[in-house]
C-alpha positions as CSV (number, residue, x, y, z in Angstrom):
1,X,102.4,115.9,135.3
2,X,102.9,119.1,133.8
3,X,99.8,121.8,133.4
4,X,98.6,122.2,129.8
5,X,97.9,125.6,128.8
6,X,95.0,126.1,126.7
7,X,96.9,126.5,123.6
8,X,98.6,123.4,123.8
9,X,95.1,121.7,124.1
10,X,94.6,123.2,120.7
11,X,97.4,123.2,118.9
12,X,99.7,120.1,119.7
13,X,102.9,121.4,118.3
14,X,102.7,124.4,120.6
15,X,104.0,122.3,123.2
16,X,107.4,121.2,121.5
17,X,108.5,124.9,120.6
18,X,107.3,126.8,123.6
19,X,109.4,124.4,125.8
20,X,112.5,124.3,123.4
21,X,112.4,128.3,124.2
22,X,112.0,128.5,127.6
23,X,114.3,125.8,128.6
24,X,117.6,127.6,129.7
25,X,119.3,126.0,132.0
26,X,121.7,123.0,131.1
27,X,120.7,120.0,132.1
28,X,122.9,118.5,134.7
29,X,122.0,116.2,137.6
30,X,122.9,113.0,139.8
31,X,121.0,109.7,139.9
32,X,122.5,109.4,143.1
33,X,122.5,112.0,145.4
34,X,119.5,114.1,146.6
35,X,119.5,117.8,147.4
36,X,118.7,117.5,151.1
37,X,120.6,119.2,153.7
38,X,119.7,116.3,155.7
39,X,122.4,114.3,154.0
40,X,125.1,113.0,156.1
41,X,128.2,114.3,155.1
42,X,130.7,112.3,153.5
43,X,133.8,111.4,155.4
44,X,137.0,113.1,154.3
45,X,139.9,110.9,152.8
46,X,143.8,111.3,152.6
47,X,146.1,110.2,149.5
48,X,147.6,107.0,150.2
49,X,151.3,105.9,149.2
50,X,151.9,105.4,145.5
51,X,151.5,102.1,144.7
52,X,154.4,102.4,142.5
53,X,156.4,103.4,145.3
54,X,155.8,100.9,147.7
55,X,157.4,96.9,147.1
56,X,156.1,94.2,145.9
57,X,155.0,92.9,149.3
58,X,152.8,96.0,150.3
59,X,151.2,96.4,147.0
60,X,148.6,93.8,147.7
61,X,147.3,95.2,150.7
62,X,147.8,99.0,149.2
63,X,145.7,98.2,146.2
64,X,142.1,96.5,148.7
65,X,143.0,99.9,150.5
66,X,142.3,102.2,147.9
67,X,140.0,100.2,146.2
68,X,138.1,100.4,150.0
69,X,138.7,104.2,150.0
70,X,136.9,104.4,146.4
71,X,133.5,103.1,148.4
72,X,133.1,106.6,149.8
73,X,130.7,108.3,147.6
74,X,130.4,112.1,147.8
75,X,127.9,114.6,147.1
76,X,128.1,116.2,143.2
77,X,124.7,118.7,143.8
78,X,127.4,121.0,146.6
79,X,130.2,121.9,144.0
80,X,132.2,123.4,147.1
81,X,132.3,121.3,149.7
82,X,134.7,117.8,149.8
83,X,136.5,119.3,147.1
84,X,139.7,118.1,148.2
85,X,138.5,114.9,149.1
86,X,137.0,114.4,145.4
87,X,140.2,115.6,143.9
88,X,141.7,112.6,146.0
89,X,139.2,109.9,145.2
90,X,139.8,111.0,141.4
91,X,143.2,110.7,141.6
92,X,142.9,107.1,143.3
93,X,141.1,105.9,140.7
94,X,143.3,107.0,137.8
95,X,145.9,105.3,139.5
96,X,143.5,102.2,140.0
97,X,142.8,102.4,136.4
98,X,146.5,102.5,135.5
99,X,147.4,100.0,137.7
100,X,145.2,97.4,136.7
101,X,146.3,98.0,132.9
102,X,149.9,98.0,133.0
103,X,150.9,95.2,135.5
104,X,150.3,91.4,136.0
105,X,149.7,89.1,138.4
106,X,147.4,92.1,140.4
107,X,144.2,90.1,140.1
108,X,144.9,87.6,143.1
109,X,141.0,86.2,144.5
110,X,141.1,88.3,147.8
111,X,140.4,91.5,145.3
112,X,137.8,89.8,143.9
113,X,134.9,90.8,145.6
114,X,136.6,94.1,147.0
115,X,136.7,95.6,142.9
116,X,132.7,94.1,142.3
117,X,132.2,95.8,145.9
118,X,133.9,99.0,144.8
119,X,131.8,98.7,141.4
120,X,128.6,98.2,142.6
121,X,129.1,101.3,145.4
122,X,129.8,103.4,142.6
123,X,127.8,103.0,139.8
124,X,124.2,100.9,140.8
125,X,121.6,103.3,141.9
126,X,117.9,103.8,141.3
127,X,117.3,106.0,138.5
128,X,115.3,109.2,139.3
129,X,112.5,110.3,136.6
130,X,113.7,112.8,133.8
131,X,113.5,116.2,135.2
132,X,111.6,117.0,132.4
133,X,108.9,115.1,132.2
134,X,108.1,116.4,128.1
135,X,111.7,114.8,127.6
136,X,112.1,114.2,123.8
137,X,115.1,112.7,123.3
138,X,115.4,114.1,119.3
139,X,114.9,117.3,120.0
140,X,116.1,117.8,124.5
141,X,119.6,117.3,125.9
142,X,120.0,114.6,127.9
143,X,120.4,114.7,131.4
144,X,124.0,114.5,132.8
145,X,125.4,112.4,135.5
146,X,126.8,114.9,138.3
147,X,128.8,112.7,139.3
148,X,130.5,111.2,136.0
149,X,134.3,112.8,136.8
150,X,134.5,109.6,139.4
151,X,131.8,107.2,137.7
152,X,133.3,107.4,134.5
153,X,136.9,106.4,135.9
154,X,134.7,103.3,138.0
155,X,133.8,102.4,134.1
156,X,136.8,102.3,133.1
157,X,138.4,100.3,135.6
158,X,136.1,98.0,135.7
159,X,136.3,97.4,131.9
160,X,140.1,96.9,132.3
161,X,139.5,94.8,135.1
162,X,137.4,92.1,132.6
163,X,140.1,92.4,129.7
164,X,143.1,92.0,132.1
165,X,144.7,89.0,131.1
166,X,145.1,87.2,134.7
167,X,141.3,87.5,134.9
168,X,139.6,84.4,136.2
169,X,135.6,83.9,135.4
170,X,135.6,81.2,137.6
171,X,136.8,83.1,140.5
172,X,134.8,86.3,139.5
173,X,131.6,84.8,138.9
174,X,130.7,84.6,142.3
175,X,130.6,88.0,142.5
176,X,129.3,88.7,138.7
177,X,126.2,86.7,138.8
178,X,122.7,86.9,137.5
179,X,122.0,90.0,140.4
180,X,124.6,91.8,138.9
181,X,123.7,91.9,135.2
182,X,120.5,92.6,136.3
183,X,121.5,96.1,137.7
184,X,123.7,96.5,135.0
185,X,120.8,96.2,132.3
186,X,119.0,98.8,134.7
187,X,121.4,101.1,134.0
188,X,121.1,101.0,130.6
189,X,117.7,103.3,131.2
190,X,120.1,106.2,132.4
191,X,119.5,109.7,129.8
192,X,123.7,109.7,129.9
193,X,125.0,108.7,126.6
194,X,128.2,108.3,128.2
195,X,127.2,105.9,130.8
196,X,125.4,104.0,128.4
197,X,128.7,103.7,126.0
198,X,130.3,102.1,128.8
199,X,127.8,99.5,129.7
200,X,127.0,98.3,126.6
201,X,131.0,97.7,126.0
202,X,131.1,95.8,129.9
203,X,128.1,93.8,128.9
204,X,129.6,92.7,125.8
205,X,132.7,91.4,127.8
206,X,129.9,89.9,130.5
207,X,128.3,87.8,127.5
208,X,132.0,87.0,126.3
209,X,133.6,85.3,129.5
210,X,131.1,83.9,131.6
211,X,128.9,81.0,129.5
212,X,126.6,80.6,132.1
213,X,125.1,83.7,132.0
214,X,124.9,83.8,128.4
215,X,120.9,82.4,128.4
216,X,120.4,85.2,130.9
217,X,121.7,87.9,129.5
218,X,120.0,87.5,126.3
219,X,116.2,86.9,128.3
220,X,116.6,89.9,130.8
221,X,117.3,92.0,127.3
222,X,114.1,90.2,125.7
223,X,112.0,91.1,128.8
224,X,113.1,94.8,128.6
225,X,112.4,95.1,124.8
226,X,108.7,93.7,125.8
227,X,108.1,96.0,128.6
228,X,109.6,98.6,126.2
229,X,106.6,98.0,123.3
230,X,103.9,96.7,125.2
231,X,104.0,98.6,129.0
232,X,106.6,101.7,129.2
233,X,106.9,102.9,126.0
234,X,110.4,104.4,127.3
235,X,113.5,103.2,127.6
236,X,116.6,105.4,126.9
237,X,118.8,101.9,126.0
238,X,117.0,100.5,123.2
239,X,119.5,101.7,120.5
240,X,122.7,100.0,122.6
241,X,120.7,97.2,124.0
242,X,119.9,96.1,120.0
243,X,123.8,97.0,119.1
244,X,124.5,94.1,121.6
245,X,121.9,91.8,120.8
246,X,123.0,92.1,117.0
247,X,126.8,91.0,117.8
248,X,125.6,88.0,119.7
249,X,123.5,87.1,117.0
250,X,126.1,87.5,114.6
251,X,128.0,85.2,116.7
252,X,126.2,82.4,115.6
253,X,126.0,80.0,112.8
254,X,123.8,79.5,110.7
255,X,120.8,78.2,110.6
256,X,119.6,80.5,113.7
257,X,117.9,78.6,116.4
258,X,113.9,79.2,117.0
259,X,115.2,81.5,119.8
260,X,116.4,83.8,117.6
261,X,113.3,83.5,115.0
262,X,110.7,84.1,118.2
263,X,112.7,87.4,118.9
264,X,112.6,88.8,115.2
265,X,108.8,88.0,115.2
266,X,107.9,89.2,118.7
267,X,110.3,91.6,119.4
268,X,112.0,93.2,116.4
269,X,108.9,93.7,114.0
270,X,107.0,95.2,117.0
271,X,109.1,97.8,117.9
272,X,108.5,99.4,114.2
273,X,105.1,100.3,116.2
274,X,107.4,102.6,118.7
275,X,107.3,106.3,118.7
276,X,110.6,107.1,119.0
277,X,111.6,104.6,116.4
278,X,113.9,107.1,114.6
279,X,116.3,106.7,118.1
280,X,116.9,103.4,117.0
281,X,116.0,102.5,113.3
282,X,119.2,102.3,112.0
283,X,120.4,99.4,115.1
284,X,117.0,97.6,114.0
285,X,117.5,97.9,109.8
286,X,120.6,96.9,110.4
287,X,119.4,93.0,112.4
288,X,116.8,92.6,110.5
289,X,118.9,92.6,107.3
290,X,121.8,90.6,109.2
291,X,119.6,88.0,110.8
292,X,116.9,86.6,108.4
293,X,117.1,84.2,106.2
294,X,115.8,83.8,102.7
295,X,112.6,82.3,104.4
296,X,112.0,84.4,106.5
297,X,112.4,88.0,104.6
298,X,109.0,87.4,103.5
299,X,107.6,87.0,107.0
300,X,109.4,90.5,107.8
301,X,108.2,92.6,105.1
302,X,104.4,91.0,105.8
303,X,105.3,92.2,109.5
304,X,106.2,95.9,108.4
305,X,103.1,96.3,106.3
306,X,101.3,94.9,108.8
307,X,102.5,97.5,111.0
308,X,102.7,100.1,108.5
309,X,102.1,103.4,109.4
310,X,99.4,105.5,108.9
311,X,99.6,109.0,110.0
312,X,103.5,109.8,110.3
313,X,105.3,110.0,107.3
314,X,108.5,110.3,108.7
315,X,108.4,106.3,109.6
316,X,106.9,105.7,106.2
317,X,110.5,106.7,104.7
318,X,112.4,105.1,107.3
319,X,109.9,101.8,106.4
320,X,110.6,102.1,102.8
321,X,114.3,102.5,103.2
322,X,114.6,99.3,105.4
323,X,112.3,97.3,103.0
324,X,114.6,98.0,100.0
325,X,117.3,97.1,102.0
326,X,115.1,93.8,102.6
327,X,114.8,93.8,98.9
328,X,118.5,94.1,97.9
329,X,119.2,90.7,99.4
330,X,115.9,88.7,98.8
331,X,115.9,86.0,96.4
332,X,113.7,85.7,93.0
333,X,111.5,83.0,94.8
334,X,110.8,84.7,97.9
335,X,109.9,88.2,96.4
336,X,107.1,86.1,94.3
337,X,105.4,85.6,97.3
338,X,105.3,89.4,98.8
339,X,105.3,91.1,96.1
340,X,101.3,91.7,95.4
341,X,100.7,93.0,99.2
342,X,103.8,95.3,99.0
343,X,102.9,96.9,95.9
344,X,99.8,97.5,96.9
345,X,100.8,99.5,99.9
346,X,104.1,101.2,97.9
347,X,101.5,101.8,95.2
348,X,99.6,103.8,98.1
349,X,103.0,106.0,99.0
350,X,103.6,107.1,95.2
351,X,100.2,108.4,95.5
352,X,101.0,110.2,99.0
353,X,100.5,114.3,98.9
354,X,103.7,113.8,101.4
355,X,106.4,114.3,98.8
356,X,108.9,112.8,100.9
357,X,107.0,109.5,100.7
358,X,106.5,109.6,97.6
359,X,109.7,110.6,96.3
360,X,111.0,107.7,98.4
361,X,108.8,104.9,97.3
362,X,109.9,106.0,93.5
363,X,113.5,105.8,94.2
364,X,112.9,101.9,94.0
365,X,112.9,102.1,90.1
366,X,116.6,104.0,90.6
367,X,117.5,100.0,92.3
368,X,118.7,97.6,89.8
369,X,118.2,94.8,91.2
370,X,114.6,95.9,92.4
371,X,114.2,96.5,88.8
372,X,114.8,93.5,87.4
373,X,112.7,91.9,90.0
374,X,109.9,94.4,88.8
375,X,110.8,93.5,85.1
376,X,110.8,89.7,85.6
377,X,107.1,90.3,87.3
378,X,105.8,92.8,85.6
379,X,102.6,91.5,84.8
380,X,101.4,91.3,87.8
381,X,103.2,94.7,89.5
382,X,102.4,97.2,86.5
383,X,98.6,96.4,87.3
384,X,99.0,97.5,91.0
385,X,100.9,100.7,90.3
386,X,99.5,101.6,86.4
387,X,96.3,103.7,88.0
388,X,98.3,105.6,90.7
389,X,101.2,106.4,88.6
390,X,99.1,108.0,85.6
391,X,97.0,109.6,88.0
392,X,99.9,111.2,90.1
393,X,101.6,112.2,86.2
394,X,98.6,114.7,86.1
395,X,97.4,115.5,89.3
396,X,100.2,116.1,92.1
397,X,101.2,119.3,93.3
398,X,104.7,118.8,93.3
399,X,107.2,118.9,90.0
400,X,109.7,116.9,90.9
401,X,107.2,113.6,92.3
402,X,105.6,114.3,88.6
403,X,108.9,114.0,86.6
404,X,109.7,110.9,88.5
405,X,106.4,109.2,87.7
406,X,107.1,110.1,84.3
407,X,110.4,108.0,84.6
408,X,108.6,105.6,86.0
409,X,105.8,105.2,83.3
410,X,108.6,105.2,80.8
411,X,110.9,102.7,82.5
412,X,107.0,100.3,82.7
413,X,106.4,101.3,79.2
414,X,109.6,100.1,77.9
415,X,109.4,96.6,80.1
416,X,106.1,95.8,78.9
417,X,104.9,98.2,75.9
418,X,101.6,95.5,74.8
419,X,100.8,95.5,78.6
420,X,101.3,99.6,79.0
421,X,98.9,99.9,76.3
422,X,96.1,97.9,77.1
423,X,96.1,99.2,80.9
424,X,96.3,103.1,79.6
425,X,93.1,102.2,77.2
426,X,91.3,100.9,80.4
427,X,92.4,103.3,82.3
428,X,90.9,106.2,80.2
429,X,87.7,103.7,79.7
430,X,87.3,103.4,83.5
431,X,87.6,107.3,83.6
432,X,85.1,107.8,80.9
433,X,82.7,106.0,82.9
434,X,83.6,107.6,85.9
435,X,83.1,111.0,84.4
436,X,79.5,109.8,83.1
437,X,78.2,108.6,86.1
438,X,79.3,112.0,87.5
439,X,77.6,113.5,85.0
440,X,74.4,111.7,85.5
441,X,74.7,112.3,89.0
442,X,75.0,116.0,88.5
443,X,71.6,115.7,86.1
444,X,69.9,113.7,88.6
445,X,70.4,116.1,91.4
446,X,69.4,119.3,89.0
447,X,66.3,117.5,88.1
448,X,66.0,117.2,91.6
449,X,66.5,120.5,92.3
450,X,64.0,121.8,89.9
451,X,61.4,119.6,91.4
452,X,61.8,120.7,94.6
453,X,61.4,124.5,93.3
454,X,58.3,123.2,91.4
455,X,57.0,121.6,94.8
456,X,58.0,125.1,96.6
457,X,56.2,127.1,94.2
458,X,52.8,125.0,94.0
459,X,52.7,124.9,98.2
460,X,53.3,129.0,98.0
461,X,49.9,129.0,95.3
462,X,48.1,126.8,97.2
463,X,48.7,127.6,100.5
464,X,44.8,128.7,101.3
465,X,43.8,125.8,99.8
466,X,42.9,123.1,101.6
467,X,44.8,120.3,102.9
468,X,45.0,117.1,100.6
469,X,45.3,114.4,102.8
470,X,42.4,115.7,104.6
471,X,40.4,115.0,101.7
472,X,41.1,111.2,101.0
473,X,38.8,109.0,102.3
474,X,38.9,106.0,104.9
475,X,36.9,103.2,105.7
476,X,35.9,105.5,108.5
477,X,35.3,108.2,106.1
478,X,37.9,111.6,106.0
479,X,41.0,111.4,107.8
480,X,40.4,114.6,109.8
């Protein structure tokens, strides 16, 4: 853990600019190799032949050699030693890479498990803690792979490897098994955007070939998502991981099984309680809209004002904006039966000091179609907002929230003029009161006042007089 100065302890947002100064160095390491001159050094390697250049016959045996001589992994934290034997291993696998994608009849079942041999050498490691362990990822860079000039060519040969046409899934899923994925996923914790890019397009080929690992796939991504909102808290994946999720999803017809329901209930709607939500609210917006059904939008707005938020108003907007997109596609019906409770709590972010909030929740009345759901229930939505809105029209501090409440009064006005009315009377009734009980209040607590002064001045006159109580009697005769 890092020390806390004492101005950190009292003001938190000392922390964020202070370390966005200081920080000067870019951000550049390797998940794989340590800095430890007790690392054995890495054997040196020679080009090999062309495989274009050598027949037909030698090719085979060629390609498992270089595909062997890609295993050797070299230090990226020394940039001048092995550099010759980098360039070489780079050059191998560009030719690996182009290999694999321009001819057919390569992917024979001897090479098999010497590619997901080469793979797994390359890119499955354990991933180190961020070097910085204030990491933000909205405002930091990320950390980058040392070693990505040969891991990104791995990537990309592997990728071709899946989409070659000759490839088999029968031959190669004993060697791409449930292990495998399971390292893969891993990966996806890595701070490289790069590397993540890459896995989330393998992964999609993964869930696209092999069938069997289909079930898996989808419960190892489950079980990350839970450890992500209920343990960690951090995960550097969520964003991809929810990018794939949504694609298998949309891969199925409809009506989605109860698999699918249990993961929008347990999974999706919790991670709105996330901190770094904003990383990934556009990938969740985006399946909750795609995979609910009309009876279940209600359930999903109930979920986000359950989990509405109470002190950040930046994930108010973003909740607002994802429940008019909710709202865009729900049907007459099914807004009857949220549309009390939501109200309510958009009623509460009109009425924010937060402009932003409150010039976001009164951009609903710009939506048509969220208009004419307000006009076709008026009765029972101008109610909720009436008191807030007129309140707001003389009270907030900013000019632009007030001329949108007026808008808004006018567009409510118009819809339901008998209605506007008789809630502006009671409105100003209500205030009348108000004011008179505050009123009477302030009279009770001057007479109050005066008494007390009254009671002041007769203890300062009679101070030498004697004490009351000690002149009432008792069956046992004075008190004192």
């Amino acid at each position: 853990m890092s020390a806390i100065s004492a101005s950190e302890k009292v003001d938190g947002f000392t922390r964020k600019s202070v370390r966005k100064a200081v920080r000067q160095r870019v951000c550049q390491g390797s998940s794989q190799f340590a800095a430890s001159s007790s690392r054995p050094a890495a054997p040196e390697i020679s080009a090999l032949p062309q495989l274009k250049d050598a027949s037909s016959t030698e090719q085979h045996e060629l390609f498992m050699q270089k595909l062997q001589q890609c295993c050797v992994m070299f230090d990226f934290y020394d940039t001048v030693t092995d550099l010759k034997s980098k360039e070489t291993k780079r050059a191998t696998l560009n030719e690996l890479v182009d290999y694999v994608s321009t001819n057919r009849g390569v992917l024979v079942e001897p090479v098999y498990p010497e590619i997901t041999t080469m793979v797994s050498t390359n890119i499955f490691r354990t991933l180190p803690p961020s070097e910085n362990p204030d990491f933000d990822p909205e405002e930091d860079e990320p950390t980058l792979e040392a070693s990505w000039p040969h891991m990104q060519l791995v990537y990309e040969f592997f990728l071709r490897f899946l989409e070659n046409p000759d490839f088999q899934p029968s031959t190669a899923k004993r060697y791409i098994d449930q292990k495998f994925v399971l390292q893969l996923l891993e990966l996806f914790d890595s701070e490289d955007p790069r590397e993540r890019e890459f896995i989330k397009t393998i992964l999609h080929r993964i869930y696209g070939k092999f069938l069997g690992l289909r079930a898996f796939v989808r419960k190892q991504i489950n079980n990350i998502f839970l450890r992500y909102i209920y343990e960690t808290e951090h995960f550097n994946g969520v964003a991809e991981l929810l990018e794939i999720l949504g694609s298998i999803i949309n891969g199925f017809a409809l009506p989605l099984k109860a698999e699918h329901k249990q993961f929008l209930m347990k999974i999706l709607i919790p991670l709105h309680t996330a901190k770094g939500l904003a990383l990934f609210h556009a990938q969740v917006t985006h399946k909750a809209c795609s995979i609910i059904s009309d009876t279940l939008k209600p359930i999903v707005v109930r979920g986000l004002l359950k989990f509405w938020p109470k002190t950040c108003s930046q994930k108010e907007v973003m909740f607002l904006g994802e429940i008019e997109e909710i709202l865009d596609v729900i049907e007459p019906t099914q807004f009857k039966k949220i549309q009390e409770p939501l109200f309510k709590q958009i009623s509460k972010c009109v009425a924010s000091p937060h402009f932003q909030v409150a010039e976001r929740a009164l951009y609903y009345w710009n939506n048509e179609y969220i208009l004419s759901l307000i006009e076709e229930n008026n009765a029972k939505i101008l109610p909720i907002m009436f008191a807030n809105l007129y309140r707001i029209s003389k009270e907030h501090w900013n000019p632009t929230i007030v001329a949108l409440v007026y808008n808004v009064l006018k567009t409510l006005m118009e819809m339901n003029s008998k209605l506007f009315d008789e809630l502006t009377a009671s409105y100003k009734c209500d205030r009348q009161r108000e004011k008179k009980k505050e009123q009477e209040r302030e009279e009770l607590w001057r007479k109050l006042d005066e008494l007390r002064l009254q009671e002041t001045s007769a203890i300062q006159n009679n101070r030498c007089a004697p004490c009351i109580a000690t002149l009432l009697p008792t069956d046992d005769g004075p008190f004192l």
